[in-house]
Backbone bond lengths (Angstrom), bond angles and torsions (degrees), N, CA, C in turn:
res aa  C-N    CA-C-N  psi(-1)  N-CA   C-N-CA  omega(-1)  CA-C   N-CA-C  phi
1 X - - - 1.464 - - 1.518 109.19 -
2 X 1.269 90.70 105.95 2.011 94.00 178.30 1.891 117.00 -81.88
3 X 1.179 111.17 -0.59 1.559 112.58 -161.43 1.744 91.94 -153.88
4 X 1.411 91.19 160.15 1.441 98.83 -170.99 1.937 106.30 -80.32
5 X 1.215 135.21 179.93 1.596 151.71 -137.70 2.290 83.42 -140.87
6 X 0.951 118.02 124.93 0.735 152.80 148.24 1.910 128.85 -88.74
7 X 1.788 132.53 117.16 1.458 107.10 162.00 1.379 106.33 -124.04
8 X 1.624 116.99 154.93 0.661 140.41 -166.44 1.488 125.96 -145.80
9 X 1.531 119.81 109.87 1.226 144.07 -174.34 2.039 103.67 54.38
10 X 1.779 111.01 36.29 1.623 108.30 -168.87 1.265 111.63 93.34
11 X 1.583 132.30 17.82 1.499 125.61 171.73 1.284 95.85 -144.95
12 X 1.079 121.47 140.45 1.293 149.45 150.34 1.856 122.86 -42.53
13 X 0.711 129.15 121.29 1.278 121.81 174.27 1.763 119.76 -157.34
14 X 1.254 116.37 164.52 1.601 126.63 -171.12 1.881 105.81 -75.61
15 X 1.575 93.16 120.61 1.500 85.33 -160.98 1.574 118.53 -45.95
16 X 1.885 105.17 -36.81 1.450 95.29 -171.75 1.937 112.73 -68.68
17 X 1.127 104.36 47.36 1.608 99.34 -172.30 1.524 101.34 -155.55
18 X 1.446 105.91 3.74 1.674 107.60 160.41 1.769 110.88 -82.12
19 X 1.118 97.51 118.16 1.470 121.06 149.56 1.277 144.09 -127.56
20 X 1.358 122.78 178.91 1.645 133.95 179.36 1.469 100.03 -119.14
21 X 1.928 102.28 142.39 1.679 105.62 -175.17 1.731 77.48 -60.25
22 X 1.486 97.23 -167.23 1.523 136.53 175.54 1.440 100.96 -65.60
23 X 1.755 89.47 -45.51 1.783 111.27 -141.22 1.763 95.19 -82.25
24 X 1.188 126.35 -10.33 1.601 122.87 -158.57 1.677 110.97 -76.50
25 X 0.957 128.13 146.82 1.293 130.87 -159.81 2.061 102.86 -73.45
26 X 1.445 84.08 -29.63 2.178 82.31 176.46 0.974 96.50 -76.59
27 X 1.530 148.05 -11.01 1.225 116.74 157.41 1.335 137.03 -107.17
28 X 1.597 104.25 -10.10 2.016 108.08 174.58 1.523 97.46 -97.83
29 X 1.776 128.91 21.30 1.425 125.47 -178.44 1.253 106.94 -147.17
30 X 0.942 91.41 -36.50 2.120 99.61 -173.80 1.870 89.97 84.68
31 X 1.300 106.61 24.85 1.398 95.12 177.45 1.666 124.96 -88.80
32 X 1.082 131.23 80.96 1.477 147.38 -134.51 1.403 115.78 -156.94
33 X 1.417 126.21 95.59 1.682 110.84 155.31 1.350 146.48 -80.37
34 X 1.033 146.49 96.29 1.476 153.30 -134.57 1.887 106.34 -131.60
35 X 2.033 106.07 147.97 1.256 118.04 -163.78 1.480 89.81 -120.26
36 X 1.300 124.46 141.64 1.749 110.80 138.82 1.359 108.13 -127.95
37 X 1.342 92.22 131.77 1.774 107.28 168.33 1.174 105.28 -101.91
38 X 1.371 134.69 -162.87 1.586 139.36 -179.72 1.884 112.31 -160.82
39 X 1.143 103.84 173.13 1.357 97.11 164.66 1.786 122.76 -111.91
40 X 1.285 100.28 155.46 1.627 103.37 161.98 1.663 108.20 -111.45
41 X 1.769 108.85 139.34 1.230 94.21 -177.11 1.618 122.55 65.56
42 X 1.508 132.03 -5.25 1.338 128.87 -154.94 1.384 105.65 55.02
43 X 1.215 141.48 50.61 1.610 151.20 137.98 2.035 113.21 -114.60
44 X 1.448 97.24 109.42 1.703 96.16 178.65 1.499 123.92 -48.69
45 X 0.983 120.76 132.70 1.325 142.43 176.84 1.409 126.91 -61.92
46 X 1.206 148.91 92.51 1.318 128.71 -171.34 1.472 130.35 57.50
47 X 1.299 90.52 7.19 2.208 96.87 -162.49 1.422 122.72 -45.21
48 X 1.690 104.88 -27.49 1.218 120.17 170.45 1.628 127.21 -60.87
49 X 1.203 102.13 -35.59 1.404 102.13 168.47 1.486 117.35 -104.51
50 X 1.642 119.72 -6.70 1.484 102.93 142.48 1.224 124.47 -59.77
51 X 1.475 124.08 -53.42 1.350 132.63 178.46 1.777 111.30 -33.06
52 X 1.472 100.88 -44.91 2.001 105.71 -149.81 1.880 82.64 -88.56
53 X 0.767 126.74 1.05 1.674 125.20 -176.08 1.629 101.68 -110.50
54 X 0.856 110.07 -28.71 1.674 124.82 166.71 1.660 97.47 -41.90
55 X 2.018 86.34 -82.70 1.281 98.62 -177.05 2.017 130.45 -36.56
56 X 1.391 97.56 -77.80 1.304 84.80 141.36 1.237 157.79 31.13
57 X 1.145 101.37 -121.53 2.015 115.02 144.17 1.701 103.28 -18.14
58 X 1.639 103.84 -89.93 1.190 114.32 158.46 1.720 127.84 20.50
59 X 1.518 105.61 -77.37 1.147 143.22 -174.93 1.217 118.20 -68.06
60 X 1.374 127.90 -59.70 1.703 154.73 -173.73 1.776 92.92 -82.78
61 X 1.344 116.14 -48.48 2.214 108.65 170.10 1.496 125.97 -56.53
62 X 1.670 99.12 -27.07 1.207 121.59 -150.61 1.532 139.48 43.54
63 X 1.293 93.89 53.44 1.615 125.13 -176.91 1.717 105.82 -95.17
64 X 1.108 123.56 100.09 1.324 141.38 165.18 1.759 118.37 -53.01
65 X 1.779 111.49 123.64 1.656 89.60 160.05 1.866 80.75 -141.79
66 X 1.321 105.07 164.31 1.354 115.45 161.95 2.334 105.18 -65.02
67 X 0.704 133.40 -19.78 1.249 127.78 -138.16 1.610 85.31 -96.46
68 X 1.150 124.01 149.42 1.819 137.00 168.65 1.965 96.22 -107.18
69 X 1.209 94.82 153.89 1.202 95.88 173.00 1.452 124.64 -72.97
70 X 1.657 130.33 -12.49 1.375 114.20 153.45 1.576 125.32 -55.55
71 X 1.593 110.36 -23.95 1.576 111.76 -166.16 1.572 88.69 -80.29
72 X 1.246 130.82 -68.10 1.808 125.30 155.26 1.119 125.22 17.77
73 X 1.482 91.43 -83.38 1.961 114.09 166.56 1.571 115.88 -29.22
74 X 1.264 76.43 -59.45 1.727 92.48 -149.86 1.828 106.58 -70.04
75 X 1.653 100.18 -32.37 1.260 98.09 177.72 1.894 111.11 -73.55
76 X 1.741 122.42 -29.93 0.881 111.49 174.97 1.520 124.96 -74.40
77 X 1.076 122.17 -18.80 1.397 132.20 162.32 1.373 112.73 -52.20
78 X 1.387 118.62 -49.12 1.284 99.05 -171.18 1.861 115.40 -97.43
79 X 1.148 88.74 -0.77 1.814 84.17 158.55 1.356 96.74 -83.77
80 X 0.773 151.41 -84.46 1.604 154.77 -174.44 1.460 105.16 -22.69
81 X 1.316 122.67 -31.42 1.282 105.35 162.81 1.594 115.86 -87.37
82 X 1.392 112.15 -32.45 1.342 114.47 -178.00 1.802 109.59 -68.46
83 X 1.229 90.59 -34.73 1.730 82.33 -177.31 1.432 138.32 -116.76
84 X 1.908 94.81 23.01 1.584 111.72 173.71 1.216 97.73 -83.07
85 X 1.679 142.48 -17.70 1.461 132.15 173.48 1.544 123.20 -78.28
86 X 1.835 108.76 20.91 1.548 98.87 -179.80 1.811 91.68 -119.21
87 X 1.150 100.03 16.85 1.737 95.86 179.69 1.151 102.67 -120.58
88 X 1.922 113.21 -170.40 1.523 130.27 -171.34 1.670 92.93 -84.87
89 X 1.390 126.48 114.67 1.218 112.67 119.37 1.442 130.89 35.05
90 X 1.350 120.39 -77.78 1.656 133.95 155.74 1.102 123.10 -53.87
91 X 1.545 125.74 -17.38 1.386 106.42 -146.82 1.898 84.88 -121.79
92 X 1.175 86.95 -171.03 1.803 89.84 -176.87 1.579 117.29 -145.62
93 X 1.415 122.14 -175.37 1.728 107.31 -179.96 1.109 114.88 -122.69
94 X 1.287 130.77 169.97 1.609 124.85 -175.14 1.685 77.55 -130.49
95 X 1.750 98.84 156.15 1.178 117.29 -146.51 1.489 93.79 -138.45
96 X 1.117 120.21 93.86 1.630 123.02 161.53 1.591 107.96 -82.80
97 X 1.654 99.63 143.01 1.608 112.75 151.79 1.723 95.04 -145.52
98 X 1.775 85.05 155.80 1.742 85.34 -172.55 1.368 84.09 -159.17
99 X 1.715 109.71 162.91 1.125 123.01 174.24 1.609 122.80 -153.03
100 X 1.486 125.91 125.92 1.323 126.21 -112.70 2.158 73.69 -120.84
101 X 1.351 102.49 152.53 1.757 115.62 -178.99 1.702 106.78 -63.68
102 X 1.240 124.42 -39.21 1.612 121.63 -174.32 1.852 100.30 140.86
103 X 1.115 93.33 -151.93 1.516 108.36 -170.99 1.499 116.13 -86.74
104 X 1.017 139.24 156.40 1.060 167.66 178.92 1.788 106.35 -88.19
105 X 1.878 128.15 89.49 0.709 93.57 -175.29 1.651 124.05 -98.40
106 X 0.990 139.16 21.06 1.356 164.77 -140.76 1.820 92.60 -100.86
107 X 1.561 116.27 -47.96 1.512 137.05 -132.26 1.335 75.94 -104.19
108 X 1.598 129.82 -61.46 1.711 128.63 -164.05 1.418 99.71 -96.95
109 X 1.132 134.31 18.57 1.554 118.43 170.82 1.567 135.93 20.48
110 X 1.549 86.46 36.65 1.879 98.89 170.49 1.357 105.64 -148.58
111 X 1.548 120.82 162.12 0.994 107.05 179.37 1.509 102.23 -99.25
112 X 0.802 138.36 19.34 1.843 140.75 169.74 2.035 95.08 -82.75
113 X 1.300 84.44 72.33 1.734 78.72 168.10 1.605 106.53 -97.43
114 X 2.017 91.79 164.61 1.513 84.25 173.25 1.439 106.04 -91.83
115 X 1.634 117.87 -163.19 1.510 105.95 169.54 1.617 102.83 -108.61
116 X 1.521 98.42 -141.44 1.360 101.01 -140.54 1.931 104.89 -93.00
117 X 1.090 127.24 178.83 1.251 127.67 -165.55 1.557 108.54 -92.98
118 X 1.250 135.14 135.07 1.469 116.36 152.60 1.060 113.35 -136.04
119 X 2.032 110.49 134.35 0.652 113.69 162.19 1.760 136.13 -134.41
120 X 1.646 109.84 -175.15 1.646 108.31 171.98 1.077 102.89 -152.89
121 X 1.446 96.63 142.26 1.631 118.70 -178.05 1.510 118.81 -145.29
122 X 0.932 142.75 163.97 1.742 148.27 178.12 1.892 101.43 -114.70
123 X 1.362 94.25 171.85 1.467 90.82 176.82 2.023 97.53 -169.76
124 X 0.906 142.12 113.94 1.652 145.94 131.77 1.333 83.19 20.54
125 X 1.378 102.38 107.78 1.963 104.28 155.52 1.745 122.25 -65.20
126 X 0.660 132.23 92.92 1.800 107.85 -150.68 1.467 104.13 -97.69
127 X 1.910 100.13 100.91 1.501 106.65 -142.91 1.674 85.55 -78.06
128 X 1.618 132.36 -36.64 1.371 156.59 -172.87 2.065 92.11 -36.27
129 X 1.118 123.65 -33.84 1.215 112.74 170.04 1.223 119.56 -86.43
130 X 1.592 126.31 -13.46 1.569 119.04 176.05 2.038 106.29 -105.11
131 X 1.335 98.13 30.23 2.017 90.82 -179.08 1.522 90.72 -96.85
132 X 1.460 133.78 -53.39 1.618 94.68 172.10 1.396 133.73 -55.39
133 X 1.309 117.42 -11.59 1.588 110.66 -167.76 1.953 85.80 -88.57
134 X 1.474 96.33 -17.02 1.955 83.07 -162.79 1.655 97.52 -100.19
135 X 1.348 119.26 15.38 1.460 116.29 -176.91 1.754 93.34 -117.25
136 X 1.047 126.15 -40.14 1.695 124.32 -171.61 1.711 112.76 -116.57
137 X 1.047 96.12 -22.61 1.919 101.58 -177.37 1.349 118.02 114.14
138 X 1.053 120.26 150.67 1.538 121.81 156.81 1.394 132.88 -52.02
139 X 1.381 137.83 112.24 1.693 131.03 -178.96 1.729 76.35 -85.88
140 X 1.353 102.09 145.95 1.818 139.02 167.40 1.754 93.97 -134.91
141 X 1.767 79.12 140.10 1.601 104.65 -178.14 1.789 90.33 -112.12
142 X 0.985 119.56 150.33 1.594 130.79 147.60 1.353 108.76 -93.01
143 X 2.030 135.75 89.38 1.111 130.23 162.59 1.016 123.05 -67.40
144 X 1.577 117.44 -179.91 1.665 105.23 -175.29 1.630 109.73 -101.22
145 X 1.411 116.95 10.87 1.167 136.47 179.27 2.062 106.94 -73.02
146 X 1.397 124.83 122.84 1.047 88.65 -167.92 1.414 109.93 -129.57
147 X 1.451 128.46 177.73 1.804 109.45 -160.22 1.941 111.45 -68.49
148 X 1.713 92.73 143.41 1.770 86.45 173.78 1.261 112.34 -49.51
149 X 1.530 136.71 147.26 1.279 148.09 112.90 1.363 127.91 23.86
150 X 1.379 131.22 91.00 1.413 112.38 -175.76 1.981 102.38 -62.06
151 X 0.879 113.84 -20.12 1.736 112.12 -177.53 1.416 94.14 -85.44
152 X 0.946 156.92 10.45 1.907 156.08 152.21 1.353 103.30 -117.85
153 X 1.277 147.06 2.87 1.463 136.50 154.17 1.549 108.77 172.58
154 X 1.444 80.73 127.94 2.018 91.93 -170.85 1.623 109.00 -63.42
155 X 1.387 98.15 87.89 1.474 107.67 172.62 1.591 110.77 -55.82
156 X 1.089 126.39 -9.21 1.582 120.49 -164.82 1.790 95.83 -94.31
157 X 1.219 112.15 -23.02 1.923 98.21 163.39 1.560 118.21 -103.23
158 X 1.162 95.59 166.97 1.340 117.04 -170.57 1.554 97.54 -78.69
159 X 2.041 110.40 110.53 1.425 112.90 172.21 1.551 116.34 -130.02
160 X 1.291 112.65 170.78 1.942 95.52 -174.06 1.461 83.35 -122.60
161 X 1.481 132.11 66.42 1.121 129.82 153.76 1.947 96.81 -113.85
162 X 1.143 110.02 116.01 1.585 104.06 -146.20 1.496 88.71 -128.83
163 X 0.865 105.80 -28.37 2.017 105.12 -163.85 1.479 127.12 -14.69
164 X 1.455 110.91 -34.06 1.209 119.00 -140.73 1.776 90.49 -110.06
165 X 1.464 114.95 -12.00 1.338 118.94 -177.14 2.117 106.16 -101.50
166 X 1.500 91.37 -0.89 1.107 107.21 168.41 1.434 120.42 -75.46
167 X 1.196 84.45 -75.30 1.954 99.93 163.30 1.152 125.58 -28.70
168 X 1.805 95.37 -50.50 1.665 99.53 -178.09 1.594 127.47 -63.94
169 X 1.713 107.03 -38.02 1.489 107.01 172.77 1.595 121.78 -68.40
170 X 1.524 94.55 -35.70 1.671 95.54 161.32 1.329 129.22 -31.40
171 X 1.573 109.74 -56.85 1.452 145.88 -161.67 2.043 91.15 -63.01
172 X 1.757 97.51 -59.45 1.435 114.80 -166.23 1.518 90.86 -51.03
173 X 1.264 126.41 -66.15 1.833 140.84 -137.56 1.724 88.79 -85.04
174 X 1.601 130.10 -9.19 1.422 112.63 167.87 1.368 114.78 -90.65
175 X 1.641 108.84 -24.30 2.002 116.83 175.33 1.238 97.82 -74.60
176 X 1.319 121.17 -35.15 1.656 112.88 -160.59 1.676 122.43 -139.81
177 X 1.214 128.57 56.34 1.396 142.05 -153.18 1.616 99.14 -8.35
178 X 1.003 144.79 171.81 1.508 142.81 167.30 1.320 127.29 51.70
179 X 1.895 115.87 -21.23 1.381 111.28 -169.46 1.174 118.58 -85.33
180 X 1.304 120.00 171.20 1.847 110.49 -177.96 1.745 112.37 -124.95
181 X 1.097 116.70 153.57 1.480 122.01 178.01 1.452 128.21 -52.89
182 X 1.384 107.53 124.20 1.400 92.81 176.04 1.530 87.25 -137.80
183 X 1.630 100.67 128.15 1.784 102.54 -164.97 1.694 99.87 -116.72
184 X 1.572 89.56 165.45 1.627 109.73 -159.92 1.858 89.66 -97.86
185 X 1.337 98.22 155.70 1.829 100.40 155.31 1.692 113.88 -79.17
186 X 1.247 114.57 -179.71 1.501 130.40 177.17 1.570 87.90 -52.54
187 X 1.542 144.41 -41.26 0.523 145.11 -142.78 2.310 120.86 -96.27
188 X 0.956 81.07 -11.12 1.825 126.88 -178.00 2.149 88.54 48.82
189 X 2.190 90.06 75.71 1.269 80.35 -175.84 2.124 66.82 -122.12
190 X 1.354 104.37 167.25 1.998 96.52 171.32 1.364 93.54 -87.39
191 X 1.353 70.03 171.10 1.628 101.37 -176.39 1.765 115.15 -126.98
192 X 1.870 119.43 -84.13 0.814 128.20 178.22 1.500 120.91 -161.35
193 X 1.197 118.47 -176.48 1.408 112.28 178.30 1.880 124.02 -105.09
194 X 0.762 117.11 -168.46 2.175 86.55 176.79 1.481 105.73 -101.36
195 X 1.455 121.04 16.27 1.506 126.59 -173.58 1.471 88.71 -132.09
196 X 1.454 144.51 -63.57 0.931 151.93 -131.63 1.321 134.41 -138.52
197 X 1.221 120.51 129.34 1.837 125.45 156.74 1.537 128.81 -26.84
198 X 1.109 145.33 105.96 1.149 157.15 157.01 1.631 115.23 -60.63
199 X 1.848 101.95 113.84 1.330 92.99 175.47 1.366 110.15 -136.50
200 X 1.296 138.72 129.79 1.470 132.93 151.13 1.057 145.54 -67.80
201 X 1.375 145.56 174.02 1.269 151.89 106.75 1.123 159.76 -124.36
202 X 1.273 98.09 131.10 1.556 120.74 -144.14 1.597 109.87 -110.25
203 X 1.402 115.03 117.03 1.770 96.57 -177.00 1.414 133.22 40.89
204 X 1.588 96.82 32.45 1.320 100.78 176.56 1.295 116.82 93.38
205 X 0.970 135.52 11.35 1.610 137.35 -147.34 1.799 101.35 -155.27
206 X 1.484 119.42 128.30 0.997 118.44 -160.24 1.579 91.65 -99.13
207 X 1.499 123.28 142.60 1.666 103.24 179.47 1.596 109.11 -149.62
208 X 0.850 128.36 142.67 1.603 144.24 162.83 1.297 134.29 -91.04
209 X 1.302 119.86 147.80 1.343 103.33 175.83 1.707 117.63 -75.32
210 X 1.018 106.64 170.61 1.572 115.21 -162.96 1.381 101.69 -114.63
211 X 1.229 143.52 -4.34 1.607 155.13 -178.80 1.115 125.43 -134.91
212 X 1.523 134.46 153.14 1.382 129.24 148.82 0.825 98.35 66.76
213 X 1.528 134.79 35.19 1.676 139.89 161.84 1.838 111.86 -126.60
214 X 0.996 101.60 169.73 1.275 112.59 173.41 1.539 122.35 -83.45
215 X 1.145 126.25 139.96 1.371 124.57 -171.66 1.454 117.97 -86.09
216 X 1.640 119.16 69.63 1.145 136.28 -144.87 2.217 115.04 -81.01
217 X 1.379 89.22 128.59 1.475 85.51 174.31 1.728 107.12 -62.95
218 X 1.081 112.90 -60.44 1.934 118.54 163.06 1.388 109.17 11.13
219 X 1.423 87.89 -78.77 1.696 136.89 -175.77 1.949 101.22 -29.42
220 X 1.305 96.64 -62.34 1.241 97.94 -172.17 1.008 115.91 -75.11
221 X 1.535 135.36 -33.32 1.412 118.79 161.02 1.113 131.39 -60.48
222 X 1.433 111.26 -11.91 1.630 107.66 -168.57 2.287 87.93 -84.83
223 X 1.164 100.76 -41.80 1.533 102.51 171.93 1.393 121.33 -43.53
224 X 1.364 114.45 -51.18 1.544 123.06 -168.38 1.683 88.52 -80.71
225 X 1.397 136.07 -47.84 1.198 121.09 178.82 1.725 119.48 -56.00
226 X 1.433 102.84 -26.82 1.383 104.76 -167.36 1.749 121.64 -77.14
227 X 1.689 83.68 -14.01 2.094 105.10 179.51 1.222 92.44 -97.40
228 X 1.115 139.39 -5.96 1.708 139.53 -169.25 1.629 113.70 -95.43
229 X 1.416 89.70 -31.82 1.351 123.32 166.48 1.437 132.17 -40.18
230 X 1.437 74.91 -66.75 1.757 106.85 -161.29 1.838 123.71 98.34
231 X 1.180 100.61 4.14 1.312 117.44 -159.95 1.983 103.38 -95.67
232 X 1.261 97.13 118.80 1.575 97.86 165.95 1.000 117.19 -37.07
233 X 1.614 112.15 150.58 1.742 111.38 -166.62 1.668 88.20 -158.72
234 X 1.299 117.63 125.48 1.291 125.80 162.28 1.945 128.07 -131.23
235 X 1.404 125.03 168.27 0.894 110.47 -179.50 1.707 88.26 -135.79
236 X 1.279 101.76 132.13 1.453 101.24 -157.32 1.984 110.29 -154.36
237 X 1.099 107.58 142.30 1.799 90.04 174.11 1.807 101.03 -83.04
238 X 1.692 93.00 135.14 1.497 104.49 163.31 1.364 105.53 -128.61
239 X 1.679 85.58 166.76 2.119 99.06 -147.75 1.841 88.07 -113.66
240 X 1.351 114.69 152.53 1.138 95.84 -171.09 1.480 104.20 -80.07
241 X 1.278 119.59 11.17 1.895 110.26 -163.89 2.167 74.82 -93.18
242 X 1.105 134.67 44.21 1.169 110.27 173.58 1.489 97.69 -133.69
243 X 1.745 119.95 14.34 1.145 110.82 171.99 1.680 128.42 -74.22
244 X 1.585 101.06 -3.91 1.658 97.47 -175.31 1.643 88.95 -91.74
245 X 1.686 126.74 -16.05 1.808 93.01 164.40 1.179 127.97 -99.06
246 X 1.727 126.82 41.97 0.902 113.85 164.37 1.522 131.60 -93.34
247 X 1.090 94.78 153.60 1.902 78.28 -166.40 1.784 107.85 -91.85
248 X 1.221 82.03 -25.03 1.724 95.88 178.58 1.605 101.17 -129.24
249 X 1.659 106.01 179.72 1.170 127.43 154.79 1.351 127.66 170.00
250 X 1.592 132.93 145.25 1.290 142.38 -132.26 1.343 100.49 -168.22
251 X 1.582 112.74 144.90 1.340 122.46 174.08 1.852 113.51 -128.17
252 X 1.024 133.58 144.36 1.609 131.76 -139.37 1.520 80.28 -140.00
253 X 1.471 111.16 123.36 1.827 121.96 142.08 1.399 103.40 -146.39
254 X 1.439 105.21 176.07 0.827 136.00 -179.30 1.443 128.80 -46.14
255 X 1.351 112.18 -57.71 1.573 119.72 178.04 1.508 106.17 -84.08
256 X 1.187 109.43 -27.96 1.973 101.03 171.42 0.828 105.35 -117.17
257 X 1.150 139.61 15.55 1.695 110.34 171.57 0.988 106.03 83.89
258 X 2.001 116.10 -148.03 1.012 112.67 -165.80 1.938 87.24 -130.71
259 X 1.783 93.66 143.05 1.937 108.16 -173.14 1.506 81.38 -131.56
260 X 1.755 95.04 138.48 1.587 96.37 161.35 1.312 121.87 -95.39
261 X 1.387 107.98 169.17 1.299 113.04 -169.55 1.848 83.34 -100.66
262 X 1.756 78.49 157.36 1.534 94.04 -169.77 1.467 109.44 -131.71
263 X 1.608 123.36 -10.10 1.783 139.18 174.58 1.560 94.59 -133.66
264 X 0.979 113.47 158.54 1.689 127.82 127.48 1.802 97.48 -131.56
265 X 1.648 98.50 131.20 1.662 103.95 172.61 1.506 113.10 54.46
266 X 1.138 120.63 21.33 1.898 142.88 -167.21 0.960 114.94 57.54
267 X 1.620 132.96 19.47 1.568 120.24 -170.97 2.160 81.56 -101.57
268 X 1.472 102.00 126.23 1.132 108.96 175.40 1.502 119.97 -52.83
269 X 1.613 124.68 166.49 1.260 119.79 -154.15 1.787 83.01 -128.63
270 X 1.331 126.97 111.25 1.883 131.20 162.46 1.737 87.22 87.89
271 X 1.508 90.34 -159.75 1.556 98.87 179.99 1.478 97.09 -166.98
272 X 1.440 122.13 -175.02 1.129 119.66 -152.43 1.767 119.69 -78.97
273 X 1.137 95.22 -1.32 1.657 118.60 -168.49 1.791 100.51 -96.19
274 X 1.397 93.79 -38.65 1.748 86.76 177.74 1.267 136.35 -45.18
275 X 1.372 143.45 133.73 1.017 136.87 -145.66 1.639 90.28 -112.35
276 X 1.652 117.67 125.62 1.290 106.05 -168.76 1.773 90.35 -102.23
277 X 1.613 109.87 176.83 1.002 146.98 -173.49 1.416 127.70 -99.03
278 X 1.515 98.07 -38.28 1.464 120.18 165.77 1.379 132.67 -27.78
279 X 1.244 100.76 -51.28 1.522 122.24 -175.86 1.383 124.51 -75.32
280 X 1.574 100.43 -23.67 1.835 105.78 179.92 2.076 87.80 -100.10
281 X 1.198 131.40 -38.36 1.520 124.67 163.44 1.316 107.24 -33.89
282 X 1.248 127.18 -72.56 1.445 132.62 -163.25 1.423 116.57 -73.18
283 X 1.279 118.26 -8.22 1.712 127.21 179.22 1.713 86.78 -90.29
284 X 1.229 118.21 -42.96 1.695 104.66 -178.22 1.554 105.78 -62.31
285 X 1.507 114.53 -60.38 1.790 125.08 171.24 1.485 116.03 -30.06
286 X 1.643 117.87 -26.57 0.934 121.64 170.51 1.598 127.70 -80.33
287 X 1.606 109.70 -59.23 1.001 114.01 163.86 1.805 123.24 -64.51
288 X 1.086 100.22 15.30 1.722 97.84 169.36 1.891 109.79 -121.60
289 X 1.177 105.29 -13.06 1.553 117.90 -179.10 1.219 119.28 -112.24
290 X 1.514 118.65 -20.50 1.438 128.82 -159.36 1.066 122.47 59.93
291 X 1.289 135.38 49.20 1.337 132.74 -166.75 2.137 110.09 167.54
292 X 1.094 126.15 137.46 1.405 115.70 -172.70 1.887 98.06 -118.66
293 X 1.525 100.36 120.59 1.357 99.93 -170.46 1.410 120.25 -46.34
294 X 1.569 95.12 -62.01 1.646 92.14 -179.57 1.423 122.17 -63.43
295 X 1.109 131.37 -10.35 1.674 129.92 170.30 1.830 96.33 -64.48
296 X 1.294 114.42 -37.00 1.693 107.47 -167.03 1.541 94.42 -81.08
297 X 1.101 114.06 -14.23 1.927 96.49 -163.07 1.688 82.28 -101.52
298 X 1.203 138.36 -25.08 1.452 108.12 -179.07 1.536 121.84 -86.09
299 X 1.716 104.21 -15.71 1.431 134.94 176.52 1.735 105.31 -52.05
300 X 1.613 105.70 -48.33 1.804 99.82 -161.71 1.704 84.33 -119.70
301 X 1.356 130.95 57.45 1.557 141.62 92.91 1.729 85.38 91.02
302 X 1.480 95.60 174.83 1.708 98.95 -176.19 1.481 101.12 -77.84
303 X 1.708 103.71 -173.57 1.282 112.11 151.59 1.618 140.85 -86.74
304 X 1.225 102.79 158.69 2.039 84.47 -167.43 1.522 124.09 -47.04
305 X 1.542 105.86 168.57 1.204 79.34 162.50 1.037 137.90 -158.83
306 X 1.666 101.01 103.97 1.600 128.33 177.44 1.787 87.96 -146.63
307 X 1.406 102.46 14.64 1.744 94.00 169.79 1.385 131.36 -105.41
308 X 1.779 88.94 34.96 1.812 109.06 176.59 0.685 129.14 66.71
């Protein structure tokens, strides 16, 4: 096997030969709910409760697939076994499943539509793009673009109608070459980033926003690490005029872990005396994964460089 295994709607197939009709609603809507888990070691991560949050979603959108989440499983497992032997050893896979609304009927002009697509695939984590953010920090822009509406789209699941988080880093990377979005509600309280969890600290107390976020697997480890801890943990609305008291701050996903932030809007985030948090988080991330993200993303080095 020279190329990675792709499945699709219960078949297997060669990734470069996975596609979506024209006609499918994830692609004339972006109407689509989608999970990524990853591996540690090439062993999946939690997949089970990506999978059952999948479902879920699923359920509450009312997006239909024939598939249960053991058939899920079972199909991501065995790409993950089939296709942890075309990588390094070191490195690991990130694990999409997604599942697309149905047909488009406008596009097939009948009403005998089919339904909706599902699929799973793996992909090369390509940690070589997150070692500067995990060697100096993340720059965050505050654009003036601001998060959708949980009453115009249930921001709390995982959707690939994304556009607007597009725009926003755009918006970020023209104020601030390299930085990325981190957007306010109507309310100019934060929210999140279009990859990532938003976390502070504030008086000692690690805190999140409580709205207009996604209901993040991240999220919960950084929680269960944070009682493991001993470390205050809240979920709380923060305003952005509260970024000059933070003493720290960090953003948590899935495929990296957790990178600190090092600006919001360039006013630096702690100082060199601050005592970070990070380090006792990621010793829990470790002992629950076997493995500590950011040690692997600074481990397999930047990217070259003439690769822009």
């Amino acid at each position: 096997m020279d190329e990675p295994l792709a499945w699709i709607n219960g078949r297997e197939t060669p990734f470069s030969q996975l596609a979506l009709p024209v006609w499918d609603l994830g692609v004339v809507a972006g109407a689509s709910i989608t999970e990524m888990a990853r591996t540690y070691r090439h062993q999946p991560f939690r997949l089970q409760q990506h999978l059952q949050r999948l479902e879920t979603s699923c359920a509450e959108l009312g997006f239909e697939t024939p598939f249960s989440v053991p058939d899920l499983a079972a199909a991501a497992e065995r790409l993950v076994q089939k296709n942890s032997t075309l990588i390094d050893p070191q490195d690991d896979l990130g694990i999409v499943a997604f599942v697309t609304a149905g047909a488009n009927r406008t596009y097939l002009g009948t009403d005998d539509l089919p339904g909706g697509t599902t699929v799973v695939h793996t992909f090369r984590l390509p940690l070589e793009l997150w070692h500067s953010a995990a060697e100096d920090g993340v720059r965050l822009t505050i654009p003036k673009r601001r998060q959708i509406s949980e009453s115009s789209q249930p921001v709390h699941h995982k959707t690939r109608n994304r556009l607007h988080w597009w725009l926003a880093d755009s918006e970020a990377d023209a104020v601030e070459s390299g930085s990325r979005a981190l957007l306010l509600d109507s309310s100019g309280l934060i929210t999140e980033t279009s990859t990532a969890c938003f976390f502070a600290v504030i008086d000692g107390t690690i805190m999140t926003p409580r709205s207009q976020v996604l209901n993040s697997m991240s999220r919960r480890i950084v929680e269960e690490a944070a009682a493991d801890c001993g470390f205050r943990f809240e979920h709380r609305d923060i305003s952005a005029k509260e970024v000059s008291a933070m003493e720290e701050a960090f953003l948590s996903s899935t495929p990296s872990g957790l990178l600190r932030v090092r600006s919001i809007d360039r006013r630096r985030i702690g100082t060199e005396d601050t005592r970070s948090v990070i380090p006792d988080l990621l010793a829990y991330w470790e002992k629950v994964a076997g493995l500590n993200p950011l040690q692997q993303i600074l481990m397999r080095g930047g990217p070259p460089a003439d690769a822009g």
